[in-house]
C-alpha positions in Angstrom: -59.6 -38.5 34.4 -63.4 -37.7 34.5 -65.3 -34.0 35.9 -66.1 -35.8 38.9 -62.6 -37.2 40.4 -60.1 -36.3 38.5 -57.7 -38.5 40.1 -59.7 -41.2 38.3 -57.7 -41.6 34.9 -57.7 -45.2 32.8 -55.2 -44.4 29.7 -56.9 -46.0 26.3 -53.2 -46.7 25.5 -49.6 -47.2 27.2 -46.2 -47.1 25.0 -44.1 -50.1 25.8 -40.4 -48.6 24.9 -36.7 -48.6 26.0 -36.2 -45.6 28.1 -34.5 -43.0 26.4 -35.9 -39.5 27.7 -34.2 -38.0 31.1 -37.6 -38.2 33.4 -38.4 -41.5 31.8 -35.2 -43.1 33.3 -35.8 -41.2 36.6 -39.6 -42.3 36.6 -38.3 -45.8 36.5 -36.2 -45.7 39.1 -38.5 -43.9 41.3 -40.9 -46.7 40.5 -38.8 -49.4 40.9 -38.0 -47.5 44.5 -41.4 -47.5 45.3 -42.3 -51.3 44.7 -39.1 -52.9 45.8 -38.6 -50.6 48.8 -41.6 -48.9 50.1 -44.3 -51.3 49.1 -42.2 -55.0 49.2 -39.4 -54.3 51.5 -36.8 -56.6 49.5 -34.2 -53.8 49.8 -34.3 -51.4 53.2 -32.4 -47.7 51.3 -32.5 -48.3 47.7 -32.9 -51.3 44.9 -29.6 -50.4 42.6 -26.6 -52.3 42.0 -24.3 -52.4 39.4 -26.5 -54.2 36.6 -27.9 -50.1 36.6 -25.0 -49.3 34.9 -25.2 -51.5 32.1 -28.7 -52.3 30.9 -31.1 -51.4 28.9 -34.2 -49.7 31.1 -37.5 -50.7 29.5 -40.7 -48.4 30.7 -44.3 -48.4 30.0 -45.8 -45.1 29.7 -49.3 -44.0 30.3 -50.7 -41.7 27.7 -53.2 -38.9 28.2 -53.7 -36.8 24.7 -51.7 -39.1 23.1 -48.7 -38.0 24.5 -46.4 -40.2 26.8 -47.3 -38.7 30.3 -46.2 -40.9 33.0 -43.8 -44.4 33.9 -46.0 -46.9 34.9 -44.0 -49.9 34.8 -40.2 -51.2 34.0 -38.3 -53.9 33.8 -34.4 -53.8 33.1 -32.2 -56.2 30.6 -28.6 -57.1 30.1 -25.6 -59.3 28.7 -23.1 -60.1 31.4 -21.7 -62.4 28.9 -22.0 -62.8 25.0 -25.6 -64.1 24.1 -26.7 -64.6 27.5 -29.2 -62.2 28.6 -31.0 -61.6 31.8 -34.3 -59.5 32.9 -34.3 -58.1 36.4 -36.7 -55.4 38.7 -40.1 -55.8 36.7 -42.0 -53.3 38.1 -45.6 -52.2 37.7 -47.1 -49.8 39.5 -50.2 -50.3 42.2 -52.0 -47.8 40.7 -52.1 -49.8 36.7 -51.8 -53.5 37.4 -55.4 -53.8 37.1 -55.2 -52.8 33.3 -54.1 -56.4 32.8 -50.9 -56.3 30.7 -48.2 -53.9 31.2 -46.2 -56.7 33.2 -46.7 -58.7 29.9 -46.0 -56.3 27.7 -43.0 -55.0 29.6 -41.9 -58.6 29.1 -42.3 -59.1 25.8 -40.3 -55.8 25.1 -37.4 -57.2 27.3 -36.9 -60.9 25.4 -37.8 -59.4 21.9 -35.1 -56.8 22.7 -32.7 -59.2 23.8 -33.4 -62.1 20.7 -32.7 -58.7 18.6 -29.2 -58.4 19.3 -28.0 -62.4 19.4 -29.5 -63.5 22.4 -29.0 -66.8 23.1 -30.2 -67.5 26.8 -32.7 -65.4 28.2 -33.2 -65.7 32.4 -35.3 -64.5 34.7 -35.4 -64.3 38.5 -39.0 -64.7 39.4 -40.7 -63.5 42.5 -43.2 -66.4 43.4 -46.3 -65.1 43.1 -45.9 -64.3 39.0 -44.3 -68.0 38.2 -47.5 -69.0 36.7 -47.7 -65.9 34.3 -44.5 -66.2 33.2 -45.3 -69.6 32.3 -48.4 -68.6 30.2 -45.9 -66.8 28.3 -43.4 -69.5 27.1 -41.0 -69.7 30.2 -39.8 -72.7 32.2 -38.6 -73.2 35.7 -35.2 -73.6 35.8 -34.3 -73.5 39.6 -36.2 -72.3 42.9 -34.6 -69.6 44.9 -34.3 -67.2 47.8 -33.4 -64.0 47.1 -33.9 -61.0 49.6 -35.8 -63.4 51.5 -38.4 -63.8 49.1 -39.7 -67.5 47.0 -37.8 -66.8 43.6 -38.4 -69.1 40.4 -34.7 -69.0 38.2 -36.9 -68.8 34.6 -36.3 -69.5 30.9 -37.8 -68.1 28.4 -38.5 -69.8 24.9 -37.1 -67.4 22.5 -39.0 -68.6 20.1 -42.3 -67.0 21.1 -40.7 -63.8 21.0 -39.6 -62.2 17.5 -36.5 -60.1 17.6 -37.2 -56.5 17.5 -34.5 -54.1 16.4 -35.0 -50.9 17.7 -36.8 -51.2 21.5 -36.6 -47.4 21.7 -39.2 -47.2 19.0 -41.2 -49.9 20.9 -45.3 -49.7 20.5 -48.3 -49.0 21.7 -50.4 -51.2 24.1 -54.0 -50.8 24.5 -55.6 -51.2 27.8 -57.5 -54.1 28.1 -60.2 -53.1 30.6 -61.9 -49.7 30.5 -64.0 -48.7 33.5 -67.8 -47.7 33.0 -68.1 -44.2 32.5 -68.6 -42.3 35.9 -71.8 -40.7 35.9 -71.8 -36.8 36.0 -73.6 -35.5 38.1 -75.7 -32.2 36.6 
C-alpha cells in the first residue's frame, strides 16, 4: 500500500501454512473459484469434488503489519491409499504471481507435508504451462493427459528434495522476492 494508490500493496513476507482458521479455508476456496472457474474455465459452477472432504488445504497468506491478512494462493493434498499422496488445485492468485514463489512455496509445503506422515508416492496433475517448474523442482513426467480439456503432465515428485515437516499448520514465512521501487509521493 503506498499514500498514492493504496490499492498498490507488495507484502515483504507471506506465511506458507496448512489452513486452519475459518476465513482461511473460505479464502481458499474462493480463490480456487476464481482461477479454476472465472479466470480458466476448467469447471462451468464450481471446482469441488469429493477430495474437499478429505485433504489437507494449504494457503499462502499475505501479510500487512505482520499479521496474516489475506489467501493468496492454495494448493490441496491427500492419501487415497496408505503412502500414496497426491497434490491437486494449486492456485495463485493474478494479483501475486509476479512475487515469484508462492506456487513454489505452496509446493514445497504440500510434498514436505506429505513425506511427514509416511508418504511414499507423491503425484501431481500438472496443467501444461507449469511442467517446466515443476521440473526445476525435482519432479518427473510420468504421463501426459487431458483433463477438463486442458494439456495435463501426470508428475512425480523426488521425495528426497523435500524434508518431512511435521506440523504444516505451523508452516513458515516466505519472503517476497521482488519488491517494487518505491512510488514517488507526490508533495
Amino acid at each position: 500500500m503506498n499514500a498514492v494508490d493504496p490499492s498498490v500493496f507488495l507484502s515483504p513476507g507471506y506465511f506458507v501454512r496448512a489452513a486452519v482458521a475459518s476465513w482461511e479455508k473460505a479464502g481458499a476456496a474462493r480463490l480456487r473459484h476464481r482461477v479454476f472457474v472465472e479466470e480458466q474455465t476448467l469447471f462451468p459452477v464450481h471446482d469441488r469434488d469429493a477430495v474437499d472432504r478429505d485433504c489437507t488445504s494449504l494457503v499462502a497468506l499475505s501479510t500487512y503489519a505482520h499479521e496474516a491478512d489475506e489467501v493468496v494462493g492454495t494448493v490441496r493434498i491427500h492419501e487415497p491409499e496408505p503412502g500414496l499422496w497426491w497434490g491437486s488445485r494449486l492456485a495463485v492468485d493474478s494479483r501475486f504471481r509476479h512475487v515469484g514463489r508462492l506456487g513454489r512455496e505452496l509446493i514445497r509445503l504440500a510434498v514436505s507435508t506429505a513425506n511427514g506422515r509416511g508418504c511414499h508416492t507423491f503425484l501431481a496433475h500438472v496443467q501444461a504451462q507449469n511442467v517446466e517448474m515443476f521440473k526445476h523442482l525435482h519432479w518427473q513426467v510420468e504421463e501426459e493427459v487431458v483433463l477438463h480439456g486442458m494439456s495435463h503432465a501426470r508428475m512425480r515428485a523426488d521425495l528426497s528434495a523435500y524434508p518431512p515437516i511435521a506440523d504444516p499448520a505451523a508452516g513458515f514465512l516466505a519472503l517476497a522476492r521482488r519488491v517494487p521501487p518505491p512510488a514517488e509521493i507526490p508533495w
